[in-house]
N, C-alpha and C positions, 0 to 999 in steps of 0.2 A: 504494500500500500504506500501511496504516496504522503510524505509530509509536508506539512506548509507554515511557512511563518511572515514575518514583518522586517523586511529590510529596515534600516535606521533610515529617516528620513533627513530633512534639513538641517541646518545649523540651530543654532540657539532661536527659541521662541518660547510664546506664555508661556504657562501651564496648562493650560485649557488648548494650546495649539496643538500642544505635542500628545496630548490624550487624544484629541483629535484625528490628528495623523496614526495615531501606533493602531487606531480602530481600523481608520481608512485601507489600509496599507496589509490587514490579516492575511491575505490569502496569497502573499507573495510568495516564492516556493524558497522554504527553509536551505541555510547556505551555512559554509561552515565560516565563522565569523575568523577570519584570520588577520583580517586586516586593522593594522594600530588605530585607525580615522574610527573606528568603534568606539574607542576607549572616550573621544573627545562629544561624541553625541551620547551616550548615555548619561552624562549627568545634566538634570534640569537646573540645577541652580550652580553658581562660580565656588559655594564651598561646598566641600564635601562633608556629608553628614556619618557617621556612624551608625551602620548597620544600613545603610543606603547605597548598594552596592549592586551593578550588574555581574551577570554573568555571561563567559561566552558560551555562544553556540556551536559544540564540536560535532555539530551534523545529526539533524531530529534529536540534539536533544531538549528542545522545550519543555517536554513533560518533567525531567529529570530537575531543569532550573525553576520551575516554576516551583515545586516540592519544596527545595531546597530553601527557597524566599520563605514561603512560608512556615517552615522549620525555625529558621532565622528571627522570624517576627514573635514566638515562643518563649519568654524570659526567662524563664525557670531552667529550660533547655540549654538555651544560650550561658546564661549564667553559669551551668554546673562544669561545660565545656572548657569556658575563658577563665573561670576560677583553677582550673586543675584538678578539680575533683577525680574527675573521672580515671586520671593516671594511675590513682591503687585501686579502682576495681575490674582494669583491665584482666578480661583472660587472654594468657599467653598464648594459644593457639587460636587465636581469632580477633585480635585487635585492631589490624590492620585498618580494617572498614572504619572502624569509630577514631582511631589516630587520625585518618585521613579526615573526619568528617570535622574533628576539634580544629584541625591545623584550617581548613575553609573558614569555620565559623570565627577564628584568629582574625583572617584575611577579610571577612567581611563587615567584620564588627572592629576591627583596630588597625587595620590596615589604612593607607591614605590614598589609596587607589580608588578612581571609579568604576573598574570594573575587573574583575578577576575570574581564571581559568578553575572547573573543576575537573581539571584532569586526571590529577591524581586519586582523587575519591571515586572516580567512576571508576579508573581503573583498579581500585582496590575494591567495590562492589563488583566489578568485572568478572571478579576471578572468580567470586561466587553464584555470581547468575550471567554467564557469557553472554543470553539474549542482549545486556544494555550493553553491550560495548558495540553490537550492531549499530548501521545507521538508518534503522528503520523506526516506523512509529510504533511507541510503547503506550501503555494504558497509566496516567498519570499515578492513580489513586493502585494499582497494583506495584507501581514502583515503592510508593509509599509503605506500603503494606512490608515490601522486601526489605527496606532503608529501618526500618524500626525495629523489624525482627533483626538483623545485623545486630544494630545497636544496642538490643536487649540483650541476644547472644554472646556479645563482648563484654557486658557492664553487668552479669547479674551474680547475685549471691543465693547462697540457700539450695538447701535440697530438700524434697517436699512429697508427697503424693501426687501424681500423673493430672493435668487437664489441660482442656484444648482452649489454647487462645486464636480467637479467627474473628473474623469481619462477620458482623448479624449480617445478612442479608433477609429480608423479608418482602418476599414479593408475591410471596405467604410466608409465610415465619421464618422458619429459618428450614432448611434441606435435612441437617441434622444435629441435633444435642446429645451429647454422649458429657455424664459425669462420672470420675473416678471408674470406677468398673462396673458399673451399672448396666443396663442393656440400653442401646440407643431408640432414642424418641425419634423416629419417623415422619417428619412434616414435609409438607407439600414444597415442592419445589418454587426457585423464581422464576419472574415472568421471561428469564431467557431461557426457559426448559432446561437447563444443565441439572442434574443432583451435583450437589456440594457433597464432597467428600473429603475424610482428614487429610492433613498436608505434615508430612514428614519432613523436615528441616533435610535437604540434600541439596547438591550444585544440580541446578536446571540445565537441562540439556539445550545445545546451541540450538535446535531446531525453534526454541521458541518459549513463553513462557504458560505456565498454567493461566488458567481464567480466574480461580480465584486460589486465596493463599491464608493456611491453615500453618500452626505449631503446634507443638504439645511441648506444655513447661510444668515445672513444679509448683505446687499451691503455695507454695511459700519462698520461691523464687521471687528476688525483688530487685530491680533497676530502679534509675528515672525515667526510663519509659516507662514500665508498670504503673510506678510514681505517677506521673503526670498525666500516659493516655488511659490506660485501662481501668474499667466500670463493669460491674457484674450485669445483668439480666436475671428477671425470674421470674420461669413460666407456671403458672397454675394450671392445673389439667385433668379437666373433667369428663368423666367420662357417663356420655350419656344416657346409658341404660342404669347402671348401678349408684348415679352421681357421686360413684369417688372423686373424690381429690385429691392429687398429686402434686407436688411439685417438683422444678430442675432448677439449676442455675447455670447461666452462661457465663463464658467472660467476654468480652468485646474489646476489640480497637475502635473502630469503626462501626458506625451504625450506616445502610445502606439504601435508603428512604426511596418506599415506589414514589410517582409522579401521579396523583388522582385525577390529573387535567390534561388537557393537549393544550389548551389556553394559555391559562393564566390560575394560578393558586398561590398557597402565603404556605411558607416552611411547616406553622402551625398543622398547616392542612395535611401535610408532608407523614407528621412525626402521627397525625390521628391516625392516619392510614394504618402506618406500622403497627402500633399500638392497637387497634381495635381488633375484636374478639375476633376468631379464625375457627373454622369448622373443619374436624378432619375427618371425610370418609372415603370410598371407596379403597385404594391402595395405599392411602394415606391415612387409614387405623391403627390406633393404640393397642396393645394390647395390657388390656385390662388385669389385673393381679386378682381381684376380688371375682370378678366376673368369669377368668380362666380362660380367655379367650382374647378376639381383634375384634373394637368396639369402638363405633363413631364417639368420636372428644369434641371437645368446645376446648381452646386454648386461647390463652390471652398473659402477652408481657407487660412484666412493669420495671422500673431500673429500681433494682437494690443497690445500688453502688453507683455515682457520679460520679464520673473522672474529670479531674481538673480542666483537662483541656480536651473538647467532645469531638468529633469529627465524622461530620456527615457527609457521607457520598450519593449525590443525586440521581437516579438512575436515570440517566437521559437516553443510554443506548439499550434501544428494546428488540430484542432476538425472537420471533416467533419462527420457529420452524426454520425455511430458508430465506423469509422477508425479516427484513433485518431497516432498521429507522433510525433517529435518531430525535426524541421529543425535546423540542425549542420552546416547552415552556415558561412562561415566563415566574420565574420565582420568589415571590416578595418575604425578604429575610431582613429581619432586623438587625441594627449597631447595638445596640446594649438592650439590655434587660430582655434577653431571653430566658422564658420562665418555663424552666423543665420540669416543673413542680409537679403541675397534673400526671406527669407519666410517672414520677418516681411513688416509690413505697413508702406511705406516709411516714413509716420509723426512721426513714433515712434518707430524708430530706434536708441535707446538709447545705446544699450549695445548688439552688435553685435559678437563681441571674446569671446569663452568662453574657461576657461583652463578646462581640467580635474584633477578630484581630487576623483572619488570613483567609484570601477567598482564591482558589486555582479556578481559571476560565480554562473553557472547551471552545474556539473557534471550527466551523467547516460542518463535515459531516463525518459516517461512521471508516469512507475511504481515505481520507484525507483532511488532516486539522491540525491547529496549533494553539500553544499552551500558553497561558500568562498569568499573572500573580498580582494581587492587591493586597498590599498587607499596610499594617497601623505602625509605626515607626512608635517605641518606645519612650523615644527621648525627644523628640518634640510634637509626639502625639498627633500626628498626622500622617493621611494616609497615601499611599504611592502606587503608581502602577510598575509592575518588571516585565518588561518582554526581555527578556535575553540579556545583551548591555544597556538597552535602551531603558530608561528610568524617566519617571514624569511624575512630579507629586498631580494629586489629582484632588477633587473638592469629595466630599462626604456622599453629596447627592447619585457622582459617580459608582460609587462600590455595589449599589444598588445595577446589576447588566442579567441578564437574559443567558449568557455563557457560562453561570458561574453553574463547576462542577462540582469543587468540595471546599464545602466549610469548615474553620476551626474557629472554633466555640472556646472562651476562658473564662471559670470563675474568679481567676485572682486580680487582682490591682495588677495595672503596668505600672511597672517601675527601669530604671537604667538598671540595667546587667554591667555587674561588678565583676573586673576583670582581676587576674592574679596578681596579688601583692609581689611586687620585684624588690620588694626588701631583702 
């Protein structure tokens, strides 16, 4: 498939010129940014700001730079990187990724350059998933998926009892729920017909990458990824002959939100979807403990666990069969005070508001598209667009686009990320 991106446009102009142009200009066909005159059009204003930083384009890869911005835009993240933390909980057979990923985040937050190479971080997630070192187009939000698992794998401690951390998808619930050694909960698949199945931590073969991506960690395995993305799920499950009640628990990165409109809907509408009650019959029966048999259920999630920072993936690419689309609808998501209250369990409702602070766009369609980043600048609380080197602060009203694929949600205060004492 073909990728496509936004050549840098003209010399210095507004702010509003240059959001302008970086829309105008989408579907120009992605090129590998090689040349210096890059370096001098991504920045919108004569100083350079910290944590205001493009990246180059070393060929499709937009998906890869837009992740990365919004990684960036993360403070808790940032902070634990530029502090040092993370140097003693390195593991020694698998560092590499997350070295590379501290020494970027170094470069994009303390560096005095406008725009900086991630070469070496790809090529240290390279070794692990060969598909990104291709120059073809990847699935942002599945890169994501990979870049986290890395980084959990490099930074974790603790040994624990067996469970699955994977992306919710629900387009009916989720494919499947398997806790500790239980027997697994059978639910209807997503609306792109694939079953989800577990995903074993191995090097993906060059041919290509999976669709979706599964781990199994320990229950008491702990990073600052666990830290900061991951929230439980918990499904009650009723079964409609003998009305037992059961329950599971998930764990999530990612929450994977159908789309209830081709129009026009508001995130709210998004998240009721997921969240409202699910009927499981035909091949998609419980089987029943009480009853001794496979018995239509009534299922319905709520979040037992809010993670700090939430990240919702929109499902905008819809796979029926062989017709295969791409829904443009339009998605009205608010700047602050997102209220996750209603879907959470009332005992653990800790952290309810969430602000926004990072939105990944999908330009094009399912053949050919390109990626870009909005995020909220920590230190002077203003928000920016990244296409690649190209950089534009942009107004509030803006963040508000029709493209946006995935959001990251924060309940904490932004504050400056404190970098490592050189005392």
């Amino acid at each position: 498939m073909q990728h496509w991106s936004i050549h840098p446009g003209g010399e210095e102009g507004s702010t509003q010129q240059c959001y302008q142009e970086s829309r105008s200009h989408r579907f120009t066909e992605c090129t590998d940014y090689s040349d210096t005159s890059s370096v001098k059009e991504s920045s919108m204003a004569q100083q350079h700001s910290q944590g205001v930083t493009g990246l180059r384009n070393l060929g499709n890869t937009c998906y890869m730079n837009a992740i990365l911005q919004c990684l960036c835009s993360i403070t808790p993240l940032v902070e634990y990187f530029l502090s040092g933390k993370y140097i003693t909980a390195l593991q020694k057979d698998s560092g590499e990724a997350a070295t590379a990923f501290a020494y970027l985040m170094t470069d994009m937050w303390l560096g005095d350059s406008d725009c900086v190479s991630p070469e070496v971080f790809r090529a240290a997630i390279g070794k692990i998933y060969p598909a990104f070192l291709k120059r073809t187009q990847q699935d942002a939000q599945e890169f994501l998926i990979y870049v986290l698992n890395e980084l959990h794998e490099a930074l974790k401690k603790g040994i624990g009892t067996g469970r699955e951390w994977r992306q919710m998808d629900q387009g009916g619930i989720l494919a499947e729920v398997q806790v500790g050694h239980e027997e697994s909960l059978s639910l209807r698949d997503g609306s792109d017909g694939k079953r989800q199945g577990e995903y074993r931590r191995k090097k993906t073969q060059e041919n290509g990458l999976s669709t979706k991506c599964y781990r199994k960690v320990a229950s008491s395995e702990s990073s600052i990824i666990t830290r900061l993305f991951e929230g439980q799920l918990n499904y009650d499950i009723v079964c409609l002959k003998c009305e037992n009640c059961t329950y599971k628990n998930e764990v999530f990165t990612v929450l994977s939100l159908p789309i209830p409109s081709e129009c026009e809907c508001s995130l709210q509408e998004c998240l009721g979807c997921f969240f409202q009650q699910d009927t499981l019959t035909w091949n998609n029966q419980i089987h029943c403990a009480f009853c001794e048999s496979k018995q239509d259920a009534a299922v319905r999630a709520s979040i037992a666990k809010a993670p700090k920072t939430v990240i919702f993936h929109l499902k905008r690419f819809d796979c029926q069969g062989r017709v295969k689309r791409k829904l443009r609808t339009d998605i009205h998501y608010p700047l602050n005070n997102l209220d996750l209250s209603p879907y959470i369990y009332p005992l653990f409702r800790k952290h309810p508001k969430y602000s926004l602070c990072g939105v990944v766009n999908h330009f094009g369609d399912l053949d050919g598209g390109h990626y870009t980043a909005f995020c909220k600048n920590t230190v002077n609380q203003t928000w920016y667009s990244f296409d690649d080197t190209r950089v534009c602060e942009i107004p509030d009203s803006a963040v508000q686009t029709a493209a946006a694929y995935l959001l990251f949600y924060s309940c904490q205060p932004f504050s400056i990320p404190t970098p490592k004492c050189k005392c």
